[in-house]
DRENPA-3360 file (N, C-alpha, C; in nm, 2 decimals, always signed):
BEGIN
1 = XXXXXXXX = +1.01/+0.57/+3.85/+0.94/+0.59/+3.98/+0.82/+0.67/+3.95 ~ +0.71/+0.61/+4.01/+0.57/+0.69/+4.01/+0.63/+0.85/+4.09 ~ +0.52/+0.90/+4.01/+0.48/+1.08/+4.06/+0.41/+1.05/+4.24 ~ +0.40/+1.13/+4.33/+0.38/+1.11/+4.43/+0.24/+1.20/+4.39 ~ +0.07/+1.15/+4.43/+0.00/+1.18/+4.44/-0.01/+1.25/+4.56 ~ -0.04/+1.41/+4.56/-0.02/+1.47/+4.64/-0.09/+1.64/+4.59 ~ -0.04/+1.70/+4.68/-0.10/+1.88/+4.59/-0.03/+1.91/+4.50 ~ +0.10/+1.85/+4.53/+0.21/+1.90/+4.41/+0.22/+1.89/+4.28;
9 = XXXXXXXX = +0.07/+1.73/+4.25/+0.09/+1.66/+4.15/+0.04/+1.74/+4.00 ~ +0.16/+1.76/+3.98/+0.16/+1.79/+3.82/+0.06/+1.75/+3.70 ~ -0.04/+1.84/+3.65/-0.12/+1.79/+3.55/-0.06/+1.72/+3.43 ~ -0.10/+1.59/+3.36/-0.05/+1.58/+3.26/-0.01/+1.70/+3.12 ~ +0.08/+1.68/+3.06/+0.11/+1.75/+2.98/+0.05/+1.71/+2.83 ~ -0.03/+1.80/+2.72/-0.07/+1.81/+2.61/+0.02/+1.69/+2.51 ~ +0.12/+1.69/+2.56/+0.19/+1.52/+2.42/+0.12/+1.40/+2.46 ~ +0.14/+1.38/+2.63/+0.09/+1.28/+2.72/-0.05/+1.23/+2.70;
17 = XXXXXXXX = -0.18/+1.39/+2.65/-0.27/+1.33/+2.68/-0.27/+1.27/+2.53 ~ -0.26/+1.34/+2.42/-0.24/+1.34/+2.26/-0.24/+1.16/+2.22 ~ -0.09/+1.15/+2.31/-0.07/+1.00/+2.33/-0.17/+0.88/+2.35 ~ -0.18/+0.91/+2.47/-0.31/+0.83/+2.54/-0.44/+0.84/+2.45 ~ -0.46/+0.95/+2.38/-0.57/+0.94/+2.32/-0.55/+0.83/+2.15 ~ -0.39/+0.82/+2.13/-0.40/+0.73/+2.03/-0.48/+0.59/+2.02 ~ -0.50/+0.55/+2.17/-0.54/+0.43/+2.24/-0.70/+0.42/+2.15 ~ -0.70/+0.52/+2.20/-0.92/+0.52/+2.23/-0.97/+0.49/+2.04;
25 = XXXXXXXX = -0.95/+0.48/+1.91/-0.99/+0.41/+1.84/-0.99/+0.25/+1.86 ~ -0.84/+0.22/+1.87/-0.82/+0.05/+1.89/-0.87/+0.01/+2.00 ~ -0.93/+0.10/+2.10/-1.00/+0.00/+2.19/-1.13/+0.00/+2.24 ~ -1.20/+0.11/+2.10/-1.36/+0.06/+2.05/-1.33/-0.01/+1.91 ~ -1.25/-0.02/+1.86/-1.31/-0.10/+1.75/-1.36/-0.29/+1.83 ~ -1.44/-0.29/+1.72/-1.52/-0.37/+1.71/-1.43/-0.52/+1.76 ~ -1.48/-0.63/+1.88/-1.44/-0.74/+1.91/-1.29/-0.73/+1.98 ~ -1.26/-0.62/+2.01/-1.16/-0.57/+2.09/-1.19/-0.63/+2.27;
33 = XXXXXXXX = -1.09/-0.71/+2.27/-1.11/-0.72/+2.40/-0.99/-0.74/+2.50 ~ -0.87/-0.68/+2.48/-0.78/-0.65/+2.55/-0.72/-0.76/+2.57 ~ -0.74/-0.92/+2.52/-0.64/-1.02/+2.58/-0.68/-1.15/+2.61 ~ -0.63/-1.25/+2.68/-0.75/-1.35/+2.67/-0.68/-1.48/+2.73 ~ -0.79/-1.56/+2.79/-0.73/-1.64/+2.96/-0.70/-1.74/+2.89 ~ -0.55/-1.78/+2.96/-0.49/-1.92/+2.90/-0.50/-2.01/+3.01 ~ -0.56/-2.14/+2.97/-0.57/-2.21/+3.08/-0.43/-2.31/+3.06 ~ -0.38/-2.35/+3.20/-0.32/-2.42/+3.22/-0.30/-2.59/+3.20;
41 = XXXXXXXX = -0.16/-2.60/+3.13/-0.18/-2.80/+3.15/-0.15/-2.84/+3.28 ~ -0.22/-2.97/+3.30/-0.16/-3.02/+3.43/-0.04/-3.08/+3.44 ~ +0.00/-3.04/+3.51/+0.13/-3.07/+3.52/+0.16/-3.26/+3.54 ~ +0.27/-3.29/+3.58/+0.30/-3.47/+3.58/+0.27/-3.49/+3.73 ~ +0.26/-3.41/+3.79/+0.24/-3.52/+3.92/+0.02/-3.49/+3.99 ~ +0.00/-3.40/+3.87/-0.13/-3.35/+3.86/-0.19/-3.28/+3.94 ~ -0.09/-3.22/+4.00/-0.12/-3.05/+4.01/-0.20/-2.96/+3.89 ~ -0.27/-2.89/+3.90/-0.31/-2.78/+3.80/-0.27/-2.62/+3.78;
49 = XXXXXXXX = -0.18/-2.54/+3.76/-0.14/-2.47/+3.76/-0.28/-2.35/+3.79 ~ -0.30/-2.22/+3.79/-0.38/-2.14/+3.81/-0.39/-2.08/+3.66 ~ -0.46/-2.05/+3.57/-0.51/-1.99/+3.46/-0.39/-1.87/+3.45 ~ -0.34/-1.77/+3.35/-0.30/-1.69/+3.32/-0.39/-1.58/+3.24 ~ -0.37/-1.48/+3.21/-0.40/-1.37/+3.09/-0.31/-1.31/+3.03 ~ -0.30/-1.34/+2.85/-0.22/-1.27/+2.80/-0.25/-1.16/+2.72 ~ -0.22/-1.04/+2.80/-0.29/-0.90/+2.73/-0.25/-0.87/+2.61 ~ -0.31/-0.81/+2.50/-0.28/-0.76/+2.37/-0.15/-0.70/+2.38;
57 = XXXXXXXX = -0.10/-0.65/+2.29/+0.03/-0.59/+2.23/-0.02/-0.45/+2.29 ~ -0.15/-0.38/+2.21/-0.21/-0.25/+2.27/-0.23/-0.26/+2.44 ~ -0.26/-0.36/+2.48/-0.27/-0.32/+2.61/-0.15/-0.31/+2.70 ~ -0.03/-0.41/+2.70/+0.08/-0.35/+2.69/+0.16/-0.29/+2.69 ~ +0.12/-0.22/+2.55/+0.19/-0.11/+2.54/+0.14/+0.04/+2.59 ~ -0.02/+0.06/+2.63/-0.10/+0.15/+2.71/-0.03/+0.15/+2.87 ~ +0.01/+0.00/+2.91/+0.06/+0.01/+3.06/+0.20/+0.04/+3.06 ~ +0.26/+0.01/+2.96/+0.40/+0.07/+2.91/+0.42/+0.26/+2.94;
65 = XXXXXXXX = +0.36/+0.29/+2.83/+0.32/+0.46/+2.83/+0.25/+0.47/+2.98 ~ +0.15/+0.42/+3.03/+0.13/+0.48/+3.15/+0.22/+0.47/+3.27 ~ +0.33/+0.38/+3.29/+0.42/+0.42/+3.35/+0.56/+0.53/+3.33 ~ +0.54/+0.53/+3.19/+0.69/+0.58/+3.14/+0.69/+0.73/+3.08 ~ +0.53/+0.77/+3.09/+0.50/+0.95/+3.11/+0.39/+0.95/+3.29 ~ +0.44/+0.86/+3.33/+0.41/+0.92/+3.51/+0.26/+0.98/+3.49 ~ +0.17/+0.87/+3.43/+0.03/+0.90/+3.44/-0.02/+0.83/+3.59 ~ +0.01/+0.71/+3.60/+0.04/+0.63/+3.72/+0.10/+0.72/+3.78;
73 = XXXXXXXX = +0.02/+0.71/+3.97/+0.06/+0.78/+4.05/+0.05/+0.71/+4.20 ~ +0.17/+0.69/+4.31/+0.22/+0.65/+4.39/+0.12/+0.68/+4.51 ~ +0.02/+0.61/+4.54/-0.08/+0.64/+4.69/-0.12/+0.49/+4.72 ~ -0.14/+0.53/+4.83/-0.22/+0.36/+4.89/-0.34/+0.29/+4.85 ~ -0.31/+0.30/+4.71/-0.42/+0.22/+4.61/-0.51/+0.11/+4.70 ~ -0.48/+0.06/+4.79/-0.58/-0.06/+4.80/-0.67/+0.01/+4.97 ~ -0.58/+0.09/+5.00/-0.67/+0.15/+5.08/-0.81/+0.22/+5.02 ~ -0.76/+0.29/+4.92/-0.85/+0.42/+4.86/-1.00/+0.33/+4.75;
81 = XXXXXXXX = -0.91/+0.17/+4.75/-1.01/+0.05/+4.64/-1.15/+0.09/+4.68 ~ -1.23/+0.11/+4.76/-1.33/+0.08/+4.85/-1.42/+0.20/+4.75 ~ -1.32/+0.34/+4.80/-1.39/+0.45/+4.70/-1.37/+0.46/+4.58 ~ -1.29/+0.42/+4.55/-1.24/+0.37/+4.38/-1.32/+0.34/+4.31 ~ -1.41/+0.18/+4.37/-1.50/+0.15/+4.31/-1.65/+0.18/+4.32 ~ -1.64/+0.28/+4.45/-1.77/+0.34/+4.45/-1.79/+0.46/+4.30 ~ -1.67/+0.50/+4.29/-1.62/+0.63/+4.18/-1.68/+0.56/+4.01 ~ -1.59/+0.43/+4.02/-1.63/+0.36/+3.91/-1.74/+0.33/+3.90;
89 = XXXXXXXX = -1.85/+0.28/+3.99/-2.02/+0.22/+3.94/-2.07/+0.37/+3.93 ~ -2.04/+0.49/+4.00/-2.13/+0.59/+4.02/-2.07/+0.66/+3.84 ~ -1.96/+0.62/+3.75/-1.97/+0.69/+3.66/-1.85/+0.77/+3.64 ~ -1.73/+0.78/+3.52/-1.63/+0.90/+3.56/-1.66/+1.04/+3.47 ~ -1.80/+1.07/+3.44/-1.80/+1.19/+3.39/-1.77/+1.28/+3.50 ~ -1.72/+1.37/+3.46/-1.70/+1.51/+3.56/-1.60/+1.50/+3.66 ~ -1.52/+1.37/+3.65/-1.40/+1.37/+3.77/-1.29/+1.44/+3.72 ~ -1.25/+1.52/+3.81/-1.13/+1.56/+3.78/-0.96/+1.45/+3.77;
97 = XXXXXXXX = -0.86/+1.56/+3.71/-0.77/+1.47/+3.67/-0.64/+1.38/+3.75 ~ -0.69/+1.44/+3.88/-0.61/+1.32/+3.98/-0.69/+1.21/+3.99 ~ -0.79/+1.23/+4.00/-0.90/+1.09/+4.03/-0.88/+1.00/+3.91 ~ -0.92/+1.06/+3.77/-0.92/+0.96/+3.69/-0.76/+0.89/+3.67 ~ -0.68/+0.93/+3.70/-0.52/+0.91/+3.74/-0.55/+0.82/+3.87 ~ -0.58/+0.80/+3.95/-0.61/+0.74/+4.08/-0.67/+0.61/+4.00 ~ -0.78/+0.63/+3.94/-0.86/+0.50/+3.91/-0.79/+0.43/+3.85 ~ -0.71/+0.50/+3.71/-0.60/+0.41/+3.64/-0.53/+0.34/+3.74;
105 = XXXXXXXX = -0.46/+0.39/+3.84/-0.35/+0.32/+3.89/-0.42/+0.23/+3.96 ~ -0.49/+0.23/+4.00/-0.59/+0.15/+4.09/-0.60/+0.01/+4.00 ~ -0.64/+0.02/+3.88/-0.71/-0.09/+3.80/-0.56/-0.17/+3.76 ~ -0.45/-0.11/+3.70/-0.29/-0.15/+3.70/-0.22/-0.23/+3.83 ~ -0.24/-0.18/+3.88/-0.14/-0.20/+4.03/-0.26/-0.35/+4.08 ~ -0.39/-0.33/+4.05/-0.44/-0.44/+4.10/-0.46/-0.57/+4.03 ~ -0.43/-0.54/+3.89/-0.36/-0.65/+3.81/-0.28/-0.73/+3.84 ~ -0.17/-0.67/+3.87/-0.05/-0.78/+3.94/-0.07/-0.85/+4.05;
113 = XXXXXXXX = -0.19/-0.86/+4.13/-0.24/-0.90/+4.28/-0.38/-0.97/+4.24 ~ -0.40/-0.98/+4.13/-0.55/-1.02/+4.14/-0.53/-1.04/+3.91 ~ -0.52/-1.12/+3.89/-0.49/-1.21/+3.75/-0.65/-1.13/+3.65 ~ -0.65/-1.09/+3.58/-0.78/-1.03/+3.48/-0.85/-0.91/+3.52 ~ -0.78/-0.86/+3.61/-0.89/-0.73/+3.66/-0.86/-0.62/+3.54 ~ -0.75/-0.58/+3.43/-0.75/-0.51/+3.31/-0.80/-0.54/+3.24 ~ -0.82/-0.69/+3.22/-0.89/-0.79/+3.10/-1.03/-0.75/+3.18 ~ -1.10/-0.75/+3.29/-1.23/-0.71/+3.32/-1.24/-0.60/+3.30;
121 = XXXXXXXX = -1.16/-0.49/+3.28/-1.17/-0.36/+3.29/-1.21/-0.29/+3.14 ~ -1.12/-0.41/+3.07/-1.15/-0.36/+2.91/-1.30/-0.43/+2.87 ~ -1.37/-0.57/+2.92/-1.44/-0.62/+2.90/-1.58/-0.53/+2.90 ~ -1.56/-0.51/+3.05/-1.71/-0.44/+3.08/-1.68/-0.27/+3.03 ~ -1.58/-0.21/+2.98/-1.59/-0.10/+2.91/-1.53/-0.02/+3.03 ~ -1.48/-0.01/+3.14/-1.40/+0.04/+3.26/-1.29/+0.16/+3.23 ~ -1.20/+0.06/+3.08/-1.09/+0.12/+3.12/-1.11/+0.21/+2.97 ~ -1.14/+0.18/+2.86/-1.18/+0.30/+2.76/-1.25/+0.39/+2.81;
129 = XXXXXXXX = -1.34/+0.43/+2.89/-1.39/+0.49/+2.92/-1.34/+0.57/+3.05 ~ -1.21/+0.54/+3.12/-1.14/+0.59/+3.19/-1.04/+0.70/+3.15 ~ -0.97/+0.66/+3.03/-0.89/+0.68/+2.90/-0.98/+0.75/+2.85 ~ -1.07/+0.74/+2.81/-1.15/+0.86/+2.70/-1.18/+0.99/+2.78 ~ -1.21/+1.01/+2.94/-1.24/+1.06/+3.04/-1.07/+1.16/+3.03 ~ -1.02/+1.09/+3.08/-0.87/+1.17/+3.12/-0.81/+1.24/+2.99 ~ -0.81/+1.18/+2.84/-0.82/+1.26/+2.76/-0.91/+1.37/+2.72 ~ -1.01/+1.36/+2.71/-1.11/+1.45/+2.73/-1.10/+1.58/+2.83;
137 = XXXXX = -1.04/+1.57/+2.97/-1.03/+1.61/+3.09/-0.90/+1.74/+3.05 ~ -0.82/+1.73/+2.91/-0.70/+1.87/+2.85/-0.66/+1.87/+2.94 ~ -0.59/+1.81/+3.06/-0.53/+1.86/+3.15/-0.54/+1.92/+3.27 ~ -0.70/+1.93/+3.29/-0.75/+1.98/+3.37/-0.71/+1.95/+3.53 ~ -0.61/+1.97/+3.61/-0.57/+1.88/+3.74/-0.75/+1.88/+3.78;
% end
């Protein structure tokens, strides 16, 4: 179960960010791109199925760990999308650490509803730089 985004919400803890920071080499190295669109065969009666994305092992396992130390946090993500992405073009230097927690879940949760938006996230540099932010950030709620 997600942490409930709220006053209550607990800053991450020093293993958690340590962790997350294992990420941020393998996802500048060079030609890293988090995964990659499988198009579909047509089926026999020639229907076309809709494309898929199969994310890397690392990216996987980044959405793995951000559910399973409660970096992901429980709010009405698609309501909040509008400011989310105003947050994201304006830049995440200086945001504090519920927000960059916010944006993660935002970009996660909208994966499942919308096919490549992590694969866009890693593409145009979104989500390392989300990740390098919240590590960077020691905890700071």
């Amino acid at each position: 179960m997600l942490p409930v985004d709220g006053d209550e919400l607990a800053p991450l803890d020093a293993a958690t960010l340590a962790e997350l920071g294992t990420f941020l080499p393998r996802f500048a190295a060079p030609g890293f791109v988090g995964g990659t669109w499988e198009e579909a065969e047509r089926a026999p009666d020639g229907s076309l199925p809709l494309p898929s994305v199969a994310l890397d092992d690392d990216v996987r396992d980044l959405e793995a760990l951000l559910y399973r130390r409660g970096v992901l946090v429980a709010f009405d993500w698609p309501a909040w999308s509008t400011e989310g992405q105003r947050l994201l073009a304006a830049g995440v230097d200086g945001l504090d650490q519920r927000t960059l927690r916010r944006l993660l879940t935002m970009l996660v949760r909208a994966d499942r509803f919308t096919t490549g938006t992590l694969l866009g996230a890693f593409a145009d540099g979104t989500l390392p730089e989300l990740l390098a932010a919240l590590v960077a950030n020691g905890g700071q709620a």
